[in-house]
ZAMARGU-4260 file (C-alpha; in steps of 0.2 Angstrom, whole numbers, plus 5000, padded with zeros to 4 digits):
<rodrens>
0) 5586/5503/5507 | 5585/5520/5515 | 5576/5518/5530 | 5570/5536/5530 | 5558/5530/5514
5) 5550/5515/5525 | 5532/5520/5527 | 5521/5514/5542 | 5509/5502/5529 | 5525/5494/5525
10) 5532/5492/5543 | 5513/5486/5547 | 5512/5473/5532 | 5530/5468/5537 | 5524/5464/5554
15) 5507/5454/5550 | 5519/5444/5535 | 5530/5437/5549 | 5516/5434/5559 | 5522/5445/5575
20) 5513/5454/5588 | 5517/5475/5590 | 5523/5467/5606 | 5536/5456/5596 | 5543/5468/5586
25) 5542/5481/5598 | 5554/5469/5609 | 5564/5461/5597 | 5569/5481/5591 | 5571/5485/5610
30) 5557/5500/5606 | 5543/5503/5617 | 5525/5496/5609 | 5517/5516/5610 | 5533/5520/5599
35) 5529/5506/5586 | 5511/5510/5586 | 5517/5529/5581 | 5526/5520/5567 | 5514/5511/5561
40) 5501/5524/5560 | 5513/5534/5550 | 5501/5538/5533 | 5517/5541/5524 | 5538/5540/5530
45) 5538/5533/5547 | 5543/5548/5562 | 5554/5546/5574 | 5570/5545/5577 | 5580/5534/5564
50) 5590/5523/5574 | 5572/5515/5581 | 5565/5513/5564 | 5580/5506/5561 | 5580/5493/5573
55) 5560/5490/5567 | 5566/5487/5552 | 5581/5476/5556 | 5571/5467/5568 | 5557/5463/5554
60) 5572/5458/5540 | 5577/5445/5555 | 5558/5437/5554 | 5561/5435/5535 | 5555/5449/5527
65) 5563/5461/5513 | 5555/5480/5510 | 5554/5484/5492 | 5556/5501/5490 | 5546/5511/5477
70) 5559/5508/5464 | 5555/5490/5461 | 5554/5487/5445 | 5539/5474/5447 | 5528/5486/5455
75) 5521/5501/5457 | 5526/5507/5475 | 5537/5502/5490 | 5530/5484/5499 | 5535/5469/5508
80) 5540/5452/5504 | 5543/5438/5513 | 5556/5429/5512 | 5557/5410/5508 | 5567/5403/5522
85) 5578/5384/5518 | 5574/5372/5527 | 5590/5363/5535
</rodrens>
């Protein structure tokens, strides 16, 4: 997915889906919690530079969740899903 089409619902749904704190994320993405905040807030594509949002996002795919971008043939606009994990 392009991560210039992720919008800051989504980034905030992904977040609360893998039940993580801004803190969390924020760490796990090596971004500052302000920075995510900014991201989150974000009514439509999320500003700031790509590389952080990319890392956001790679961070929140680590926790289990997919982004569905508006595309998806199911729905009617980009989402979020989480992902089922197997159990070992």
């Amino acid at each position: 997915m392009d991560h210039t089409a992720i919008t800051g619902r989504q980034l905030a749904a992904a977040r609360t889906l893998a039940e993580m704190s801004q803190a969390d994320v924020a760490r796990a993405a090596n971004v500052s919690v302000p920075t995510l905040k900014r991201m989150e807030g974000a009514t439509g594509a999320v500003p700031g530079m790509t590389n952080n949002v990319a890392a956001v996002v790679r961070a929140l795919e680590a926790a289990g969740v997919t982004f569905i971008d508006g595309d998806y043939s199911g729905a009617g606009g980009p989402g979020v899903r989480l992902v089922a994990k197997s159990e070992n």
